[in-house]
Each structure stands twice: as structure tokens, then as C-alpha cells.
N, CA, C and O atoms as CSV, one atom per row, in Angstrom:
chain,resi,resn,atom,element,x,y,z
A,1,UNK,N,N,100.662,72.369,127.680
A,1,UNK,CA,C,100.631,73.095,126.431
A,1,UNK,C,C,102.064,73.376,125.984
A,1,UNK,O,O,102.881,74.043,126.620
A,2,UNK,N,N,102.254,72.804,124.858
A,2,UNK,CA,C,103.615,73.585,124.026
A,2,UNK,C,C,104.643,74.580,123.956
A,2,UNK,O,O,104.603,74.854,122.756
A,3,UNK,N,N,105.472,75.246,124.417
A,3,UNK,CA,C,105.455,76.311,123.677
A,3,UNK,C,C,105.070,76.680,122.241
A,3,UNK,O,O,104.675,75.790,121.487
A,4,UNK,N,N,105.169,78.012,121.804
A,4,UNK,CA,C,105.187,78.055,120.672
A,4,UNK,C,C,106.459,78.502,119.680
A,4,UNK,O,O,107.025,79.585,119.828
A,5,UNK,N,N,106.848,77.509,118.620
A,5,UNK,CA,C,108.028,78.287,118.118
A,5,UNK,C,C,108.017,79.163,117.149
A,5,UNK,O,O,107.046,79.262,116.399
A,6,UNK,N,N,108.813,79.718,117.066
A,6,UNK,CA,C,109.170,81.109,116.005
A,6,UNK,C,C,109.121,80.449,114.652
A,6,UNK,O,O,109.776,79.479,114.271
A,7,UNK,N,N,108.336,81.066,114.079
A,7,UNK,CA,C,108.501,81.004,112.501
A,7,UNK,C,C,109.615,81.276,111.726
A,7,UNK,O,O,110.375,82.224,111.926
A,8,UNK,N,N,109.741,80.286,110.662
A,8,UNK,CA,C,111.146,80.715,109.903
A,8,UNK,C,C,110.505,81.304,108.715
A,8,UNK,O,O,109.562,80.972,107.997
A,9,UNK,N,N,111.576,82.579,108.756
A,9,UNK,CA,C,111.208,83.122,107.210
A,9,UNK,C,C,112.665,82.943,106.233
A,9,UNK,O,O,113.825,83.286,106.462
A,10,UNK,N,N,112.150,82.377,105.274
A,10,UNK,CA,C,112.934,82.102,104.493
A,10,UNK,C,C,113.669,83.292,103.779
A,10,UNK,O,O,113.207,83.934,102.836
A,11,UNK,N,N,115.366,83.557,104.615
A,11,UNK,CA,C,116.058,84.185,103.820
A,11,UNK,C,C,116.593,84.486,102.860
A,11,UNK,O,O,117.489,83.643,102.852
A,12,UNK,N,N,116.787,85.266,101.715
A,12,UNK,CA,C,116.796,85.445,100.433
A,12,UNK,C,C,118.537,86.094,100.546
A,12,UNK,O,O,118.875,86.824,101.478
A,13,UNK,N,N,119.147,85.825,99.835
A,13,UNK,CA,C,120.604,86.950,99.632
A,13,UNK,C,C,120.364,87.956,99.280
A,13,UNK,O,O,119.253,88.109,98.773
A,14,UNK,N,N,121.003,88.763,99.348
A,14,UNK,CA,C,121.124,89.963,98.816
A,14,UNK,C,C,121.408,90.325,97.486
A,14,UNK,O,O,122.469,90.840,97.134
A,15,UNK,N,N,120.547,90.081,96.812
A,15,UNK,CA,C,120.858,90.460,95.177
A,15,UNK,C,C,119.931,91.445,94.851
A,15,UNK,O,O,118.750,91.095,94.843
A,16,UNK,N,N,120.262,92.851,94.520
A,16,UNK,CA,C,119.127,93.683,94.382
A,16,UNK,C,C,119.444,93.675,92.775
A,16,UNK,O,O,120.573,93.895,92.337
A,17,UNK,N,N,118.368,93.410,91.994
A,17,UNK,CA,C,118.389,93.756,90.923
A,17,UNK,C,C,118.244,95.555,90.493
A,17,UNK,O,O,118.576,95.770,89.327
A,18,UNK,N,N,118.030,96.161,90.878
A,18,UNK,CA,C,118.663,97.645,90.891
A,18,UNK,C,C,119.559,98.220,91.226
A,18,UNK,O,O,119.751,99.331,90.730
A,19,UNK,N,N,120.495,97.674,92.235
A,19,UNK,CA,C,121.785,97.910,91.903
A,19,UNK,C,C,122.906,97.140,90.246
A,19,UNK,O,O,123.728,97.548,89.426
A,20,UNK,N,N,122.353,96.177,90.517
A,20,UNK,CA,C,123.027,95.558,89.492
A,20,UNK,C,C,122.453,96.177,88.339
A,20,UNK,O,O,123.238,95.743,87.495
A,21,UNK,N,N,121.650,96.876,87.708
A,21,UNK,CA,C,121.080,97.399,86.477
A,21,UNK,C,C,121.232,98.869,86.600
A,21,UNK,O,O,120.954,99.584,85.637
A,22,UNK,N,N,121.777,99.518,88.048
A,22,UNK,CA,C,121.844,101.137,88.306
A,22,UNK,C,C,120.678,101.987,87.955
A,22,UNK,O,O,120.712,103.192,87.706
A,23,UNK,N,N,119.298,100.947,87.973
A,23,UNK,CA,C,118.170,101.883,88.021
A,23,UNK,C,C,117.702,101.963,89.249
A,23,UNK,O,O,118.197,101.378,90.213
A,24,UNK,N,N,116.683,102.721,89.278
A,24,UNK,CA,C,115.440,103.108,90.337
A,24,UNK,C,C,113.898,102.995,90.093
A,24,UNK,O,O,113.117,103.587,89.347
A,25,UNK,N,N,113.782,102.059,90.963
A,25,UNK,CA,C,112.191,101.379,91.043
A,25,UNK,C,C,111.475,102.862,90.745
A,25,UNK,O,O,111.677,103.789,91.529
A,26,UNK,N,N,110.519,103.054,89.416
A,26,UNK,CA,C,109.273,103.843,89.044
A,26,UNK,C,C,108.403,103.515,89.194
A,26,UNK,O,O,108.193,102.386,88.748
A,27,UNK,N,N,107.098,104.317,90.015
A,27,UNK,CA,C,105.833,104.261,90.025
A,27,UNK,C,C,105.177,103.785,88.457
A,27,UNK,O,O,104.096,103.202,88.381
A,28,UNK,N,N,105.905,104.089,87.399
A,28,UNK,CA,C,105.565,103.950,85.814
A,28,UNK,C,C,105.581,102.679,85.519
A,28,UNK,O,O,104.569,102.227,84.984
A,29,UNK,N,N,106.386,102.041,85.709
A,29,UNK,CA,C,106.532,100.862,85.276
A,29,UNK,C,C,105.718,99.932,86.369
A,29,UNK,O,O,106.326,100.049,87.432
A,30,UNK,N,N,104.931,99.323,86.483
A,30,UNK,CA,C,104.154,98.873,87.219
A,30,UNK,C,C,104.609,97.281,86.967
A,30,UNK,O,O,104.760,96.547,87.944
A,31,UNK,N,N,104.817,96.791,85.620
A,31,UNK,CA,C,105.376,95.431,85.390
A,31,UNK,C,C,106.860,94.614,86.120
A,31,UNK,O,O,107.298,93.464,86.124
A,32,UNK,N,N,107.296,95.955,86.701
A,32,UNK,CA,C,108.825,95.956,87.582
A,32,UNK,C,C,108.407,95.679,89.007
A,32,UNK,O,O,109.142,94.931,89.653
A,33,UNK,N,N,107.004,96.327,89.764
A,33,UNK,CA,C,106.465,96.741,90.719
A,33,UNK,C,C,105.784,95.466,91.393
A,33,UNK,O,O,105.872,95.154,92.580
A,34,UNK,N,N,104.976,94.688,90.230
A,34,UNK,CA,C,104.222,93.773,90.917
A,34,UNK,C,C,105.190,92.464,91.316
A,34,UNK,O,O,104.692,91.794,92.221
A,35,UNK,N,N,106.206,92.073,90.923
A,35,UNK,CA,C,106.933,91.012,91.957
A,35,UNK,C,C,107.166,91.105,93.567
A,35,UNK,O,O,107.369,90.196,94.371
A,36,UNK,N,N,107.097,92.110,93.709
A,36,UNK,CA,C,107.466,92.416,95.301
A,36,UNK,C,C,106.068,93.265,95.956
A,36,UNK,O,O,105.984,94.102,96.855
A,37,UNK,N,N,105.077,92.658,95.096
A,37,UNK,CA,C,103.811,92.711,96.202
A,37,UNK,C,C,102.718,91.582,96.515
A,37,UNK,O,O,101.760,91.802,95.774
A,38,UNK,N,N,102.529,90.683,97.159
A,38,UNK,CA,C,101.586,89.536,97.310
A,38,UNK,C,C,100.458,89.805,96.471
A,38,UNK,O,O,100.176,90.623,95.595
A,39,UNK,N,N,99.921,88.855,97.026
A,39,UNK,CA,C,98.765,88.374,96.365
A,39,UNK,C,C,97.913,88.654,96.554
A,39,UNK,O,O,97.104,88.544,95.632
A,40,UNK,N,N,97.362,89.300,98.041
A,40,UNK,CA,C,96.500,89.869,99.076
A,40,UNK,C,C,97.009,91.660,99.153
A,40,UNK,O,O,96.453,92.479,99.885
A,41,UNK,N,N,98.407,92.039,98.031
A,41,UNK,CA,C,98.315,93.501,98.052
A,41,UNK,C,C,99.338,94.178,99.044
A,41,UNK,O,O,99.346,95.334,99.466
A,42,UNK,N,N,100.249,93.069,99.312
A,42,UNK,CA,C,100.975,93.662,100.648
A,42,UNK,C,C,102.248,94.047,100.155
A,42,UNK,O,O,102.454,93.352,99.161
A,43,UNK,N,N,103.278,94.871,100.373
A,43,UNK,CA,C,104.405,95.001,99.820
A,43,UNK,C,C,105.330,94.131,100.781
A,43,UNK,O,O,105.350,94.258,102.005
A,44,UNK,N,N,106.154,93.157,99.990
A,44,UNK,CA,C,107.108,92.434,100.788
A,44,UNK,C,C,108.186,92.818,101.522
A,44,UNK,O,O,108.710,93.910,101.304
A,45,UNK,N,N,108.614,92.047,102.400
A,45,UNK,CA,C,109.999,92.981,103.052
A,45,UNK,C,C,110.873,92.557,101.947
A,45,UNK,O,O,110.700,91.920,100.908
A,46,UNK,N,N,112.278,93.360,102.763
A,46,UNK,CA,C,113.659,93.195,101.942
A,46,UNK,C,C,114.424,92.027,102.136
A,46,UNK,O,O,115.375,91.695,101.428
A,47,UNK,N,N,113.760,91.088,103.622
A,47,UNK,CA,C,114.067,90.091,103.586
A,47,UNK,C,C,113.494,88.909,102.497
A,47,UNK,O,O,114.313,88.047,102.179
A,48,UNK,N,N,112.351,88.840,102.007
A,48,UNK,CA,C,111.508,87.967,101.414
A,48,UNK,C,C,112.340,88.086,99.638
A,48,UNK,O,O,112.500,87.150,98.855
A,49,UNK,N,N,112.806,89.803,99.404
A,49,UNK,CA,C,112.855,89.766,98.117
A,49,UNK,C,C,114.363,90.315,97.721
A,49,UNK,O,O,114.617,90.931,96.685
A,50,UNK,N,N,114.944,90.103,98.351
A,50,UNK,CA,C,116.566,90.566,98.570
A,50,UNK,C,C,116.653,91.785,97.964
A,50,UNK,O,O,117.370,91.670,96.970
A,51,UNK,N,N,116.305,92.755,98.085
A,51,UNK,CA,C,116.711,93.885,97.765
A,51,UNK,C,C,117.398,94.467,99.203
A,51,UNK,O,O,117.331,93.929,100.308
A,52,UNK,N,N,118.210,95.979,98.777
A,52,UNK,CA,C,119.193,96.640,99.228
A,52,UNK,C,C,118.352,97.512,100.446
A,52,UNK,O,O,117.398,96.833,100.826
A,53,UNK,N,N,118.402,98.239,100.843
A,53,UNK,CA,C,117.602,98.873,102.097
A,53,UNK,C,C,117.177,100.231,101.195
A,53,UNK,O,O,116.055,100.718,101.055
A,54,UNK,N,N,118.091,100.543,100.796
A,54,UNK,CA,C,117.572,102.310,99.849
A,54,UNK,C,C,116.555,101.800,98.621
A,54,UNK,O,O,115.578,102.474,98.298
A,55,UNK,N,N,116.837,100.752,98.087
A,55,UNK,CA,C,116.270,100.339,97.171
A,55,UNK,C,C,114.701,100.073,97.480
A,55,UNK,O,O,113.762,100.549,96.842
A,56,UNK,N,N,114.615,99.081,98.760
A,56,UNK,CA,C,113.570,98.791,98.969
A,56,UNK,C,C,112.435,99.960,99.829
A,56,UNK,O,O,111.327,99.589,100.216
A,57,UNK,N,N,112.953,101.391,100.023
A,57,UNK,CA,C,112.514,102.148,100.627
A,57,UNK,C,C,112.379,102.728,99.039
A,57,UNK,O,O,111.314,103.346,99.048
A,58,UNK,N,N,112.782,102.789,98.101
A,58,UNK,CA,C,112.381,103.918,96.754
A,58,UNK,C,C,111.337,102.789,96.283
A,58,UNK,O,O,110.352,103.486,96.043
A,59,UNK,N,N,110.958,101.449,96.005
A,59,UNK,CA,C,110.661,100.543,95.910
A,59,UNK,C,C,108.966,100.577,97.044
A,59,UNK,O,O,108.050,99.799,96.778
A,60,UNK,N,N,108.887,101.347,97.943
A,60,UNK,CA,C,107.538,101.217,98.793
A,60,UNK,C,C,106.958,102.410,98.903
A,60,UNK,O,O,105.915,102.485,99.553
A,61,UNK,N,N,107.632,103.816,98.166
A,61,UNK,CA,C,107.214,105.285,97.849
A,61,UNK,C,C,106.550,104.762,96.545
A,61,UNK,O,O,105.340,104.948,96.415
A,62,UNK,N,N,107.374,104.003,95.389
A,62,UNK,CA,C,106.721,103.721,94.299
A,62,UNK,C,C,105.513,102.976,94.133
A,62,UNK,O,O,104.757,103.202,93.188
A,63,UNK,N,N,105.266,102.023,95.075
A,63,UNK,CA,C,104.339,101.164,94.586
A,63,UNK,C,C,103.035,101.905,95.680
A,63,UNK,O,O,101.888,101.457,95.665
A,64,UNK,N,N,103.466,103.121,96.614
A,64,UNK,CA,C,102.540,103.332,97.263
A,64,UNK,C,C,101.755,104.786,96.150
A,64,UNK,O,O,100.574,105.086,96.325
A,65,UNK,N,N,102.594,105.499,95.118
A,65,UNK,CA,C,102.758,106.490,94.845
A,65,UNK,C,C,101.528,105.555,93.564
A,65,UNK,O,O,100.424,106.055,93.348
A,66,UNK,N,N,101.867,104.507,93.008
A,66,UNK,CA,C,101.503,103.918,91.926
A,66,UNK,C,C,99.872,103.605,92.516
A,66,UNK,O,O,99.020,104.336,92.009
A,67,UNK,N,N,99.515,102.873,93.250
A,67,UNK,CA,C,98.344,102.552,94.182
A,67,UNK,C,C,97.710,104.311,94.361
A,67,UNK,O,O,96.513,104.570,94.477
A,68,UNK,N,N,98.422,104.979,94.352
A,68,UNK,CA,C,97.409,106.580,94.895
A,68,UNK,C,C,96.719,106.937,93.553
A,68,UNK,O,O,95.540,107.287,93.492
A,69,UNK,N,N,97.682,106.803,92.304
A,69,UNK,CA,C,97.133,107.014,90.960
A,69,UNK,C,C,96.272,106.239,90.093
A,69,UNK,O,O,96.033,106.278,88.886
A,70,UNK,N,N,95.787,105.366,91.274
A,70,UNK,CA,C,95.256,103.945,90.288
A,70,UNK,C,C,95.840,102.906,89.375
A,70,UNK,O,O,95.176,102.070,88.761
A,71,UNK,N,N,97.516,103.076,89.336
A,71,UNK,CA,C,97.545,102.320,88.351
A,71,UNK,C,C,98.102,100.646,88.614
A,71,UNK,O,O,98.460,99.788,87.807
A,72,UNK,N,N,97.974,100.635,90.351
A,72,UNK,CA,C,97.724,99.595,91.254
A,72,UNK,C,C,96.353,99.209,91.979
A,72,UNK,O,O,95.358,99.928,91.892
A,73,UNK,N,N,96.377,98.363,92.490
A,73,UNK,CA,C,95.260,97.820,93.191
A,73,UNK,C,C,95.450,98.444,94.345
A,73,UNK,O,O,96.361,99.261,94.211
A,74,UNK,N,N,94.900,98.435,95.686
A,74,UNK,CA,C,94.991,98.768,96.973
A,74,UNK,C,C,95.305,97.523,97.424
A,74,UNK,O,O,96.309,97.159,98.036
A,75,UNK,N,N,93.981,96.661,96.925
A,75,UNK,CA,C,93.925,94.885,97.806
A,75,UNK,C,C,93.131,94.808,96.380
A,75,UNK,O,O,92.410,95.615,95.795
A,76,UNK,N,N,93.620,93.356,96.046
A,76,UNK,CA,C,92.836,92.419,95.180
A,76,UNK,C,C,91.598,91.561,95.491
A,76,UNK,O,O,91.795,90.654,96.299
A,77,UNK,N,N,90.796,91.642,95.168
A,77,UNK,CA,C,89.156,91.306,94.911
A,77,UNK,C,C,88.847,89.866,95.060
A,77,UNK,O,O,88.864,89.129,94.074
A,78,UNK,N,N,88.487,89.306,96.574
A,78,UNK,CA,C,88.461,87.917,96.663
A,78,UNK,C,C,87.639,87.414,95.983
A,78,UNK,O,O,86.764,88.250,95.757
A,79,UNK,N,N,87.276,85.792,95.176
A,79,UNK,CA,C,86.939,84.948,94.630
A,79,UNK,C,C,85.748,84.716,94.696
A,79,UNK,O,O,85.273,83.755,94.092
């Protein structure tokens, strides 16, 4: 039997688009919110979507804060 090898996850640079614009990810804006959550509802890491570490921690209060108020999904509704 094989070993098994490690998966590569494809690294992204570091470009946080909130630093570069000097905003902060809002639960309000939900159209800002849904790029950095799959398809199945998951919030991505900071590796997958190059954001900053503070960013991506105000960035997983919001979209969890947004999901408590309904104005997210929890998980999307299979086929």
C-alpha cells in the first residue's frame, strides 16, 4: 500500500483587499461577504483568500454575525 501524500493547497499572496481600501468587513454588506464563503457554506481560510489575519478574523465575526440575523444562509440547500 502507498503512502499517502499531503494535499496541496493552493497558496494565494497576500493581498487583502481591506487593507488596501482601509475598510472593515460588515455583517451589512453581505455582497462583500459571499466571496470568501463556499458553496457548501463554509468560511474560507486566509490561506485560500489572501486576506490579512485581523482582517480575516473581523471577516468570520461578520459573516457569522450576518448568518445569526438571517441575512446569510447557514448551509445551502442541496439539488
Amino acid at each position: 500500500m502507498k503512502p499517502r501524500s499531503p494535499r496541496r493547497i493552493k497558496n494565494v499572496p497576500k493581498n487583502c483587499p481591506f487593507c488596501k481600501n482601509d475598510t472593515q468587513p460588515s455583517y451589512k454588506e453581505i455582497e462583500f461577504l459571499t466571496p470568501y464563503v463556499s458553496e457548501r457554506g463554509k468560511i474560507l481560510s486566509h490561506m485560500r483568500t489572501g486576506l490579512c489575519s485581523k482582517h480575516q478574523r473581523h471577516l468570520t465575526t461578520s459573516v457569522k454575525h450576518a448568518r445569526h440575523l438571517a441575512l446569510m444562509p447557514f448551509m445551502l440547500k442541496p439539488n
